[in-house]
C-alpha positions as CSV (number, residue, x, y, z in Angstrom):
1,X,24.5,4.6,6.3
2,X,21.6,1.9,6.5
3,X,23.0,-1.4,5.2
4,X,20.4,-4.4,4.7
5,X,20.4,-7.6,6.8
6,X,21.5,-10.0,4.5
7,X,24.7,-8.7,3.1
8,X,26.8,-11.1,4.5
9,X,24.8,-14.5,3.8
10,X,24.9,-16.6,0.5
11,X,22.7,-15.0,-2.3
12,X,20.0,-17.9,-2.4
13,X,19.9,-18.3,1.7
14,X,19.6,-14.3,1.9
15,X,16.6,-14.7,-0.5
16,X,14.5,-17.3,1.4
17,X,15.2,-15.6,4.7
18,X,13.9,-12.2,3.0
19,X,10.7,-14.2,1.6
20,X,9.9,-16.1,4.7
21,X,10.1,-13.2,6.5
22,X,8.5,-11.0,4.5
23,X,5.6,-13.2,4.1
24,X,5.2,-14.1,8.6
25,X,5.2,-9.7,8.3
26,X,2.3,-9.3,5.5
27,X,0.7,-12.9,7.5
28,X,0.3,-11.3,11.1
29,X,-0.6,-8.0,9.6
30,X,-3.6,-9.6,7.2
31,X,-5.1,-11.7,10.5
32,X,-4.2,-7.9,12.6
33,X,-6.3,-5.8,10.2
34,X,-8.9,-8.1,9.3
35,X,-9.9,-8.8,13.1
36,X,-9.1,-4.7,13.5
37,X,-11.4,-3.6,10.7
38,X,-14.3,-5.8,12.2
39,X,-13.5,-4.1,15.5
40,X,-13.4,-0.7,14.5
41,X,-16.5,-0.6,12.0
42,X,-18.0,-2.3,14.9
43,X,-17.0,0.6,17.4
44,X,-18.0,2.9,14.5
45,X,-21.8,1.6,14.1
46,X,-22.1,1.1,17.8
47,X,-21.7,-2.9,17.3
48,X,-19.8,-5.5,19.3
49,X,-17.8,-7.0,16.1
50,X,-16.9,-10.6,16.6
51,X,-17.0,-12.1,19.9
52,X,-17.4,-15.8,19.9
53,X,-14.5,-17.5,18.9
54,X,-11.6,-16.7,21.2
55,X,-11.6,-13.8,23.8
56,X,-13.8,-10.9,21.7
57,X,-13.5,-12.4,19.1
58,X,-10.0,-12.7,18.9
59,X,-9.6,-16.2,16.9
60,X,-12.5,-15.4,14.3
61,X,-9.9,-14.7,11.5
62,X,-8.2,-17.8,11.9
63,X,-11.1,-19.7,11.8
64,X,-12.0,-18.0,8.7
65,X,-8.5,-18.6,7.5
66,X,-9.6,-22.5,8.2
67,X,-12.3,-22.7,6.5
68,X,-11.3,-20.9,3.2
69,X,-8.3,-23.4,3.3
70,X,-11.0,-26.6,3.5
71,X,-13.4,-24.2,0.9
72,X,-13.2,-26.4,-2.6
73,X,-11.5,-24.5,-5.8
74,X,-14.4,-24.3,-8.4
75,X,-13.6,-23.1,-11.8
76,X,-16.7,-22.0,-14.1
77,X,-17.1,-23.4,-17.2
78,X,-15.8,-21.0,-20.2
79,X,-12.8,-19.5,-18.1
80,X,-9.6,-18.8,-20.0
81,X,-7.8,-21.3,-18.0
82,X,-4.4,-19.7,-18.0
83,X,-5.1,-16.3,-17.6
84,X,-8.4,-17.0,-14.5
85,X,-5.4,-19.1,-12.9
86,X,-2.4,-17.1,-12.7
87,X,-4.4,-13.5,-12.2
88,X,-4.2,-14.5,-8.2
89,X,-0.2,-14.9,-8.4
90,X,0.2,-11.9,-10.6
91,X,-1.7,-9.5,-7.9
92,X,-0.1,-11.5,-5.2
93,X,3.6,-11.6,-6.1
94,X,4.3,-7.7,-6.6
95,X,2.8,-7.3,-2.8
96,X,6.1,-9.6,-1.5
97,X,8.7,-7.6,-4.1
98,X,7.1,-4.4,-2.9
99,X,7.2,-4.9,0.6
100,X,11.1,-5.8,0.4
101,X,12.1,-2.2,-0.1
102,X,10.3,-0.5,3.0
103,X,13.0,-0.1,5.6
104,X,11.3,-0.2,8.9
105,X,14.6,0.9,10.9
106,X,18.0,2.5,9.8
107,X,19.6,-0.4,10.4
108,X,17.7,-3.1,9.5
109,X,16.7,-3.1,5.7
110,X,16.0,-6.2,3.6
111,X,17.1,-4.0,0.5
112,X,18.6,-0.5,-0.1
113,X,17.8,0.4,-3.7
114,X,18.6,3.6,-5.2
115,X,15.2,3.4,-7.0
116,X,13.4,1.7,-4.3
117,X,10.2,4.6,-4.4
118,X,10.0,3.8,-8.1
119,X,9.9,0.1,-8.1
120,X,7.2,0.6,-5.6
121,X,5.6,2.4,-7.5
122,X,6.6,0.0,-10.8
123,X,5.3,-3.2,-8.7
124,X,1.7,-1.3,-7.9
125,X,1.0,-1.2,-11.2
126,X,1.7,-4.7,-11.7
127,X,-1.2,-5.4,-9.6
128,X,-3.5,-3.5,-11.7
129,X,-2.8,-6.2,-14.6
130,X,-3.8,-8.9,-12.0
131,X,-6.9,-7.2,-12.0
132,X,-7.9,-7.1,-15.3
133,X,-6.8,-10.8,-16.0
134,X,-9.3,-11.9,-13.5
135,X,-11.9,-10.0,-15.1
136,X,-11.1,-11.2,-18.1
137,X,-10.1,-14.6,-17.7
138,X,-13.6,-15.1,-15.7
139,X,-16.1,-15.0,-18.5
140,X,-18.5,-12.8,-16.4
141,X,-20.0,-9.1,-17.5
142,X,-20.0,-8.4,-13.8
143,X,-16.1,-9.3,-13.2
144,X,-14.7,-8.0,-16.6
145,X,-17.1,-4.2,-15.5
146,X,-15.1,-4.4,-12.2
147,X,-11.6,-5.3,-13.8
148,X,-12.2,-2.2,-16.2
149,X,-13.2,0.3,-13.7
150,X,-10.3,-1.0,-11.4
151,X,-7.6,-0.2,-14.5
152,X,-9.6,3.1,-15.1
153,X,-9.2,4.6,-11.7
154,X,-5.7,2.7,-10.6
155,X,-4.2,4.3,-14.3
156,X,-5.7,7.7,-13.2
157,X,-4.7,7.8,-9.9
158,X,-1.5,7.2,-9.9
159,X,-0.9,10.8,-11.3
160,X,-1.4,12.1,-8.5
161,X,0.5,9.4,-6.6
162,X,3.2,9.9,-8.3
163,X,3.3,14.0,-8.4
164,X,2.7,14.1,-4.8
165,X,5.9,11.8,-3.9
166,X,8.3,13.9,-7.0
167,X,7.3,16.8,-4.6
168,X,8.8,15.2,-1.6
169,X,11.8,13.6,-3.6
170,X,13.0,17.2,-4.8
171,X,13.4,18.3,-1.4
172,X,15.0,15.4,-0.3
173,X,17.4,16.3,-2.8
174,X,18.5,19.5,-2.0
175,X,17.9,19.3,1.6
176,X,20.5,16.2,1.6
177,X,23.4,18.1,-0.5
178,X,26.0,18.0,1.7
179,X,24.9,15.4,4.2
180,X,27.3,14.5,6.9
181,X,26.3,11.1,9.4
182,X,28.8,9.6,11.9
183,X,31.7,11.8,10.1
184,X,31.1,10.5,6.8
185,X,29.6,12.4,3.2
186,X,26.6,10.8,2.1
187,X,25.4,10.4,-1.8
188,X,21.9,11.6,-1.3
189,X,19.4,9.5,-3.8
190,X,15.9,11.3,-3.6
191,X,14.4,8.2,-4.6
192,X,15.7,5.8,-1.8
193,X,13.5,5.0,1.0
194,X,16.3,4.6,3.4
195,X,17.7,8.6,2.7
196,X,14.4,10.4,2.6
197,X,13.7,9.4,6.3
198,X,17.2,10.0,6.8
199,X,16.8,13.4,5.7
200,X,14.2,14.2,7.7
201,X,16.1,12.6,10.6
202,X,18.9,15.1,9.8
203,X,16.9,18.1,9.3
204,X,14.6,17.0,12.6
205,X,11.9,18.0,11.2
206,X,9.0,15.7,9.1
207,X,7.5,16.5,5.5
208,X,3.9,16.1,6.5
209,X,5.4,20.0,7.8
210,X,6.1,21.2,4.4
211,X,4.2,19.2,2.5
212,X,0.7,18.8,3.8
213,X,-1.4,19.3,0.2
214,X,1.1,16.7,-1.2
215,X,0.7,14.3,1.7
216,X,-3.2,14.6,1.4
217,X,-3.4,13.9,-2.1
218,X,-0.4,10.9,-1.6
219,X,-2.8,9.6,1.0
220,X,-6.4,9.9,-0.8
221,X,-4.9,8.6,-4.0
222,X,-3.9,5.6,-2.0
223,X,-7.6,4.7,-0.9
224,X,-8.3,4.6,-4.2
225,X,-5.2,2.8,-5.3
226,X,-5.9,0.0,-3.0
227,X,-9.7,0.4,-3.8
228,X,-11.0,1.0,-0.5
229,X,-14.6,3.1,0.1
230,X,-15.3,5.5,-0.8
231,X,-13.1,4.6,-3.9
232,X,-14.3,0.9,-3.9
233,X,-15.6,0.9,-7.5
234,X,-14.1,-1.8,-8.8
235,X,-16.1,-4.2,-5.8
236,X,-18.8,-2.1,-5.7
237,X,-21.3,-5.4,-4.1
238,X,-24.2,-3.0,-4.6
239,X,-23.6,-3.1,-8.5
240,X,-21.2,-6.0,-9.8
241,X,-22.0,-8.9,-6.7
242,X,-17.9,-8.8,-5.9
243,X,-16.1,-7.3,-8.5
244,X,-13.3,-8.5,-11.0
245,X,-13.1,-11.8,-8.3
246,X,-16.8,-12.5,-8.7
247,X,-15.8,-16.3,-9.6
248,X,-13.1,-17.0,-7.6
249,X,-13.8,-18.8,-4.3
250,X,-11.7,-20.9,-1.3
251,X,-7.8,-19.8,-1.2
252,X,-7.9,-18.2,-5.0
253,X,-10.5,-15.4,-3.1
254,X,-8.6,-15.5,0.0
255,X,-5.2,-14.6,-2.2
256,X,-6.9,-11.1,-3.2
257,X,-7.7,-11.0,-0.3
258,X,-4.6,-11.2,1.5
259,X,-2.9,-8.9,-1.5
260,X,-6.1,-5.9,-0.4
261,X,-4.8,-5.8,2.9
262,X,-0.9,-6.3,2.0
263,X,-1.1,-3.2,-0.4
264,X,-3.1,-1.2,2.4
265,X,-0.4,-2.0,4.7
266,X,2.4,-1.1,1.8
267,X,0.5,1.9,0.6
268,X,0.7,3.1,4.6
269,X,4.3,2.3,4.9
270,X,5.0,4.7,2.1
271,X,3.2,7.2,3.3
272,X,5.2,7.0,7.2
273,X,8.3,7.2,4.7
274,X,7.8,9.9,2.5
275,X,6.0,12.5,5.0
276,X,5.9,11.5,8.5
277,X,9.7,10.8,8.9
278,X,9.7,6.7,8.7
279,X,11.2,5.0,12.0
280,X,12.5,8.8,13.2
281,X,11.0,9.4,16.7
282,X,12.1,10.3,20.5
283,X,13.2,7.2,23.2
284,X,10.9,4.5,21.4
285,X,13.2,1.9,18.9
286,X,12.8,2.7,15.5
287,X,10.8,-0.2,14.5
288,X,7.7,0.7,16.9
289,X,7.6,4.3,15.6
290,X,7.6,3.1,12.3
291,X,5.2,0.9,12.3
292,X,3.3,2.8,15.2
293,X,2.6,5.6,12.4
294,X,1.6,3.1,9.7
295,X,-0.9,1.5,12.0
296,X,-2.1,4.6,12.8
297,X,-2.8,5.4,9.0
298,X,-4.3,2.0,8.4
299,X,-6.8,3.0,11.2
300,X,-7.7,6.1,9.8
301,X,-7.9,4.4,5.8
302,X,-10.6,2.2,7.8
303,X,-12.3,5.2,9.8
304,X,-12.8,6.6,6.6
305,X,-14.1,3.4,4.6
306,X,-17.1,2.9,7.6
307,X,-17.8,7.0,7.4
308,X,-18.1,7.6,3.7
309,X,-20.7,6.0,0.7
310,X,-19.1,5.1,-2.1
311,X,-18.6,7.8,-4.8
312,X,-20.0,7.4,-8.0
313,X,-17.3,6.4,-11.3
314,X,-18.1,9.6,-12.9
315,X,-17.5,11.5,-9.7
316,X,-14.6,9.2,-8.9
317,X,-13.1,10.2,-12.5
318,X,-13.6,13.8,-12.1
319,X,-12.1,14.0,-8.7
320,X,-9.1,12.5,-10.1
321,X,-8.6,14.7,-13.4
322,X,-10.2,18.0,-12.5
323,X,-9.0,18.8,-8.6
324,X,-6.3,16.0,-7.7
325,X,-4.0,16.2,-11.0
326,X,-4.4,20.0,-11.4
327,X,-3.1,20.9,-7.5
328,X,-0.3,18.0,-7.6
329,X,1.4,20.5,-10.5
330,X,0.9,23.0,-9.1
331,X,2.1,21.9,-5.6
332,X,5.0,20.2,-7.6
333,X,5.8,23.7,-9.0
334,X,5.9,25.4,-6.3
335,X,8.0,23.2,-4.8
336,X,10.7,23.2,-7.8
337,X,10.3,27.4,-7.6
338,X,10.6,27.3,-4.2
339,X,13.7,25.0,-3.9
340,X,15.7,26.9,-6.9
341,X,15.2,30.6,-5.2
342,X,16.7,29.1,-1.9
């Protein structure tokens, strides 16, 4: 069984190590995908990207990252102070507790919680009131339109989020009756991150195989969770200049920022979990296949963004409640007939 790293180290000690290394992880893979996305949307149009500082362009995020960091705080007059101040931490601090219950290798986990696919789920949402509190705390039509279309669509789509992944946990449950590894029973918890990929280690075989409607809807509903194009309403530049963080500037900006990217990159680790067998693959360490596939669904959640025009919020709306909901039932159903006649 998967035990975490920290099980033998003093409660406080265990809990800074986990941060700090949680937070060089979600770090690396900001400056990664930032300096990726340029390159690929780049490649996509047919452009160089950035080029000038460091080899291709290799350096430009840090520089950016400088001058954010030297960028001075402004606050607008009329802000409600509390709430405009502490909507960066409260989209920012779920992203950390999140990405502590992703185990990247079997035996290597910063936490093995029984729940660990619901809290996941539990700390997304958290996000969502981030949102809103910048939108609201700003003062601004432009911000509070974005904050409400952002709780709109994140409230709608995790429906289908959420029925996609039930899908998967019922089969981890009856597929992991019975479990054996190394000689020993094992408990099976469908909603453990650690014994789904398990499972599929066991049964050699991925989800994405038996549940390829389920893993399409898991993965389109994360776009729009995250609020990337073509479900970018909530920034849509065209219409509201940024968004819900229209008045926030220097490292209070560069906090959403870092918390876009961060749930991106937790939203794709879910997805290697739940349907394409987590760090399970042949000769490679566990840790490169697992975060080979997310890397590889991070580049396909940018393919998409620099392919697609944004939808509109009534088409975005109707998507959501009149084709994703309906098939994640029925797909759930299925699923739950299926399992009980075997």
């Amino acid at each position: 069984m998967p035990s975490t790293l920290l099980d033998h180290l003093h409660p406080i000690l265990a809990v800074l190590i986990a941060i700090s290394g949680i937070m060089a992880v979600l770090s690396f893979n900001v400056m990664f995908c930032i300096y990726a996305e340029r390159k690929v949307s780049a490649w996509i149009q047919r452009r160089m990207g950035p080029m000038e500082v460091g080899y291709h362009g290799t350096l430009q995020t840090f520089a950016d990252m400088l001058k954010l960091l030297s960028k001075q705080l402004i606050t607008p007059k009329g802000v409600d102070k509390p709430i405009y101040h502490l909507a960066p931490i409260v989209v920012f601090a779920p992203v950390v507790a999140a990405a502590s219950l992703i185990p990247f290798w079997g035996g290597v986990l910063i936490s093995n919680i029984d729940i660990g696919l619901v809290l996941v789920f539990m700390f997304g949402g958290f996000a969502v009131m981030g949102i809103f509190m910048a939108g609201w705390g700003s003062n601004n039509k432009y911000a509070l339109l974005g904050a409400m279309r952002s709780v709109a669509q994140n409230i709608s789509y995790e429906i289908p989020l959420i029925l996609s992944a039930l899908s998967v946990v019922l089969m981890v449950g009856a597929m992991g009756r019975g479990l054996v590894i190394d000689g020993q029973a094992v408990k099976i918890t469908g909603t453990n991150l650690a014994h789904i990929v398990l499972v599929q280690q066991h049964a050699d075989i991925w989800f994405i195989v038996y549940q390829p409607v389920a893993a399409l809807i898991f993965f389109i509903a994360t776009l729009a969770e995250t609020n990337r194009t073509p479900f970018d309403i909530p920034e849509a530049e065209s219409e509201l200049v940024a968004g819900f963080h229209t008045e926030y500037s220097g490292m209070r900006f560069a906090i959403f920022f870092f918390a876009e990217f961060s749930n991106m990159f937790i939203g794709a680790m879910v997805a290697t979990v739940l349907f394409f067998g987590g760090w399970d693959g042949p000769i490679l360490p566990g840790p490169i296949w697992f975060f080979l596939k997310t890397y590889i669904l991070i580049f396909v959640m940018m393919w998409v963004r620099w392919t697609y025009p944004r939808l509109r919020f009534d088409q975005l709306m109707t998507l959501c409640w009149s084709v994703f909901i309906p098939i994640s039932i029925l797909n759930l159903l299925v699923t739950a007939f299926v399992i009980k006649a075997s």
